[in-house]
Backbone as CSV, one residue per row, in Angstrom:
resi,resn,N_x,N_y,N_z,CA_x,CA_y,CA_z,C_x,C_y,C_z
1,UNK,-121.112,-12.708,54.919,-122.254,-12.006,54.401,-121.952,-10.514,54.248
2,UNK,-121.051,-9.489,55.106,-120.610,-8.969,55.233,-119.522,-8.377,53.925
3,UNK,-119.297,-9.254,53.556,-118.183,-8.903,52.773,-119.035,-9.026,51.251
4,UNK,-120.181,-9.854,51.055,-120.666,-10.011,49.806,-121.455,-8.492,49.893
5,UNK,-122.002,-7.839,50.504,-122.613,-6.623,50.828,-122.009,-5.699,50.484
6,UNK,-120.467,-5.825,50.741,-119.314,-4.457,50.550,-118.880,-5.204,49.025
7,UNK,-119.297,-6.197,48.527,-119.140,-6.128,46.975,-120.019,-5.462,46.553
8,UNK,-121.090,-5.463,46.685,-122.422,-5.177,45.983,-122.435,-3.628,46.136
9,UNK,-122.144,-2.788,47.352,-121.756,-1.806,47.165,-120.914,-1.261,46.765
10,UNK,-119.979,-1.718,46.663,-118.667,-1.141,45.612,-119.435,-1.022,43.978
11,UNK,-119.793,-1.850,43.761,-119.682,-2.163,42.589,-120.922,-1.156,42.006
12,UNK,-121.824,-0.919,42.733,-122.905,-0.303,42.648,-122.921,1.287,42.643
13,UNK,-121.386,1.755,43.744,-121.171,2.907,44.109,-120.201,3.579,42.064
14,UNK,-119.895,2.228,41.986,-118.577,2.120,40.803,-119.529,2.653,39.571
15,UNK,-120.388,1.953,39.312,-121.323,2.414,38.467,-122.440,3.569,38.229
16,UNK,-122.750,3.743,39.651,-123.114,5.315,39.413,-122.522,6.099,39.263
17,UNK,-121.037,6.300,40.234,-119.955,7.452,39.721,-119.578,7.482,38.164
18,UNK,-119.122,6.590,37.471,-118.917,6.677,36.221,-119.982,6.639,35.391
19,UNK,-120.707,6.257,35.797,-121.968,5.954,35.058,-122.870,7.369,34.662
20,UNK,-122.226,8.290,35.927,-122.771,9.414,35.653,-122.158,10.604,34.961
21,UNK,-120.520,10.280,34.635,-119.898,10.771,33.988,-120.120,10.762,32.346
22,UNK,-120.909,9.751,32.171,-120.909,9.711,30.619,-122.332,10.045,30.374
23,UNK,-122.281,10.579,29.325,-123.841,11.290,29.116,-123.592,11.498,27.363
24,UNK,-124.948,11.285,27.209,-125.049,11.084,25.356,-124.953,12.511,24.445
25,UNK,-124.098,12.473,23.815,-123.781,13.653,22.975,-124.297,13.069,21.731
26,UNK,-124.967,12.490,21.233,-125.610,11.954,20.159,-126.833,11.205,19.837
27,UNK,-127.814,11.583,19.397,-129.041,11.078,18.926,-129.002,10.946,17.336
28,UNK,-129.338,9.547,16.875,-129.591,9.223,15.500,-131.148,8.371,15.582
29,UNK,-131.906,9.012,14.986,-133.497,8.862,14.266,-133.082,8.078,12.693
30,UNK,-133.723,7.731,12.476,-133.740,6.752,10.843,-134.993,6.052,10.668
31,UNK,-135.134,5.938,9.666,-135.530,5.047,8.501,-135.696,4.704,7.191
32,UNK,-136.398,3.729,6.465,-136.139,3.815,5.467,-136.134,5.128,4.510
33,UNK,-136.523,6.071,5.136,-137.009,7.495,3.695,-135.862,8.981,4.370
34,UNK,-135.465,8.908,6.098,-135.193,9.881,6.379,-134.295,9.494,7.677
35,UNK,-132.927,10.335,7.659,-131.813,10.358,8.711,-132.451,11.531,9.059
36,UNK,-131.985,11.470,10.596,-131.993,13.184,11.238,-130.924,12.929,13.022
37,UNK,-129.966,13.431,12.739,-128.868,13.476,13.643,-128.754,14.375,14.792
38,UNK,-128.955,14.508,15.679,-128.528,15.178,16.545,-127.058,15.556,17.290
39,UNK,-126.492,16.577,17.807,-125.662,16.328,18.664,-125.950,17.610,19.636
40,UNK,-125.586,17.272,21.603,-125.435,18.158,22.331,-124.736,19.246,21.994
41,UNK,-125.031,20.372,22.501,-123.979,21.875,22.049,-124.264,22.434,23.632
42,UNK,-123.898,23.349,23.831,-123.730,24.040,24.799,-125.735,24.577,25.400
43,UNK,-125.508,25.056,24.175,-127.240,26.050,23.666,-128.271,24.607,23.859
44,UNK,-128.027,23.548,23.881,-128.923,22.391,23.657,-128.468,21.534,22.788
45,UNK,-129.500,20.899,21.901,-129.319,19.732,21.035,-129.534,21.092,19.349
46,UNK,-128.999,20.106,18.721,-128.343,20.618,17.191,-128.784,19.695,16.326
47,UNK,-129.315,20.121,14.971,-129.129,18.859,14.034,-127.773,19.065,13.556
48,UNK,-127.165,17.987,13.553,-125.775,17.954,12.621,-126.285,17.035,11.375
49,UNK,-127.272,16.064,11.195,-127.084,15.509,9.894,-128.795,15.596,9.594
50,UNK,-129.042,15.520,8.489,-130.221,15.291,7.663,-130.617,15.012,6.367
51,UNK,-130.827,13.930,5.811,-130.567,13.181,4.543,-131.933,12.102,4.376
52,UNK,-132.269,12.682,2.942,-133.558,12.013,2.687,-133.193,10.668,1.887
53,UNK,-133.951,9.884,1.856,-133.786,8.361,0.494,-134.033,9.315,-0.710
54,UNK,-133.261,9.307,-1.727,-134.084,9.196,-3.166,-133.649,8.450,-4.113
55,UNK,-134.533,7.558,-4.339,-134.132,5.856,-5.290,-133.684,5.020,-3.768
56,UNK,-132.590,5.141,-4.556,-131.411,4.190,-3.807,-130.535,5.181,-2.829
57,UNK,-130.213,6.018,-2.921,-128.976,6.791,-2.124,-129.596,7.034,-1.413
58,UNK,-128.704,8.236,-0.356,-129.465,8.931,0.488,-128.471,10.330,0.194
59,UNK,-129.836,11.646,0.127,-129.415,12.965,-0.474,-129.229,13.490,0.671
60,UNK,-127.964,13.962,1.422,-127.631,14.959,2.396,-128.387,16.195,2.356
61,UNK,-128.861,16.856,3.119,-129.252,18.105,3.231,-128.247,19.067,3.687
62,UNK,-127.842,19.975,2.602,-126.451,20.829,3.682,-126.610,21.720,4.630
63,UNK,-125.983,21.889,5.813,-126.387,22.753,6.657,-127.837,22.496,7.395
64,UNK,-128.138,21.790,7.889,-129.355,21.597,8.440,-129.322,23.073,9.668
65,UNK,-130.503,23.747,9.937,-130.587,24.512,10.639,-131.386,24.100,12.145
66,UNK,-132.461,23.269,11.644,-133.427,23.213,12.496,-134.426,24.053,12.926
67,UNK,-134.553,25.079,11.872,-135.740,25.790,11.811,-136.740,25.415,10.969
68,UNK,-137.662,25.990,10.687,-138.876,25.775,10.116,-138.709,26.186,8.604
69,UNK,-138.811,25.652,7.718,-138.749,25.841,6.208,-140.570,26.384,5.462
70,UNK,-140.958,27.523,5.348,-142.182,28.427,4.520,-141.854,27.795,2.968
71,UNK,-143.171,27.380,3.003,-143.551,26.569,1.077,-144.131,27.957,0.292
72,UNK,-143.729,28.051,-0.295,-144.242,29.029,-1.091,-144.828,28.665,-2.138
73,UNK,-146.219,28.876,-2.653,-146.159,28.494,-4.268,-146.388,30.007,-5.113
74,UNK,-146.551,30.425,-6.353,-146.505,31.557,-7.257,-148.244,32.038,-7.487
75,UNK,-149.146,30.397,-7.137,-150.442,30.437,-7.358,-150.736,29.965,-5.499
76,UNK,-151.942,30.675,-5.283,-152.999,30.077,-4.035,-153.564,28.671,-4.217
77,UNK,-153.518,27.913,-3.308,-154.198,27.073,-3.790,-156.187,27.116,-4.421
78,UNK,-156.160,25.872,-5.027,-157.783,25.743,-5.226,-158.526,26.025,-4.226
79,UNK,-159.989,26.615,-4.047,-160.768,26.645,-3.304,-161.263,25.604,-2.874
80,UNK,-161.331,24.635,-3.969,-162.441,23.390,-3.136,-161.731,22.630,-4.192
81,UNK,-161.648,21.754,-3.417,-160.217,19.907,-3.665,-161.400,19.402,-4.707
82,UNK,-160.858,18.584,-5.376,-161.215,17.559,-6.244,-161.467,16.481,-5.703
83,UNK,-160.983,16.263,-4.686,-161.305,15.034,-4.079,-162.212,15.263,-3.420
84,UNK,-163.436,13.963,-3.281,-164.494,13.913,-2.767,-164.270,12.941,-1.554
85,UNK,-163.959,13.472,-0.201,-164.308,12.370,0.995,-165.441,12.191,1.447
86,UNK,-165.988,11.025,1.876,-167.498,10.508,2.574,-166.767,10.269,3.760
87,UNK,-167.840,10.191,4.613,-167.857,9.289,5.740,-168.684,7.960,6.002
88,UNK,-168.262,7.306,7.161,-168.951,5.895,7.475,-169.890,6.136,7.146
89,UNK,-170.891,7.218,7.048,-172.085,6.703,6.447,-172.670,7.269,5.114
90,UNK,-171.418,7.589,4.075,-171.926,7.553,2.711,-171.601,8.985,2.818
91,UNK,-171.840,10.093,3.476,-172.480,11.168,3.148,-170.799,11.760,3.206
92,UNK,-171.153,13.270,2.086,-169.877,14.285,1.959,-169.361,14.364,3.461
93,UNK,-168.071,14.378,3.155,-167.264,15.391,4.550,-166.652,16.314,3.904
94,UNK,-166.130,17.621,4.357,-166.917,17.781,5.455,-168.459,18.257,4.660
95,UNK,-169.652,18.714,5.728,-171.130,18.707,4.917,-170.951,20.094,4.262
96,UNK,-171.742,20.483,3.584,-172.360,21.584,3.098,-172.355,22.615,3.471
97,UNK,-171.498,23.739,3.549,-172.084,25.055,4.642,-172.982,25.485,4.765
């Protein structure tokens, strides 16, 4: 009994030591419309890849930064949408000021 015990600890001791040696330098996110890659760096995690679907392929993004990308348009948008939402009970959202 003794000896099945000093297996179970070996084997147990075997797997945490190495087990703790390896650690993930890579995260991959997907699906059908969008890749986004990660890898560890020193500073933290990095995007290294980012690539959208269009059609059929998939369009690389070069240089992914991982900052925040500002939309600009030349015009403001409309004041008040064209689209009309109700709610569950019929009436405009949002109401009337």
């Amino acid at each position: 009994m003794n000896v099945q015990k000093l297996k179970v600890a070996l084997i147990l001791g075997f797997l945490f030591v190495f087990g703790r040696s390896y650690t993930q330098q890579h995260i991959q996110l997907d699906n059908g419309h969008l890749k986004i890659g990660w890898h560890k760096t020193q500073e933290g995690w990095a995007i290294r890849q980012l690539a959208l679907k269009v059609g059929n392929d998939w369009q690389p993004i070069d240089s992914p930064s991982g900052e925040d990308t500002l939309i600009r348009a030349a015009t403001p948008p409309e004041e008040k949408s064209g689209v009309e939402y109700l709610t569950t009970f019929c009436q405009k959202f949002p109401g009337e000021k």
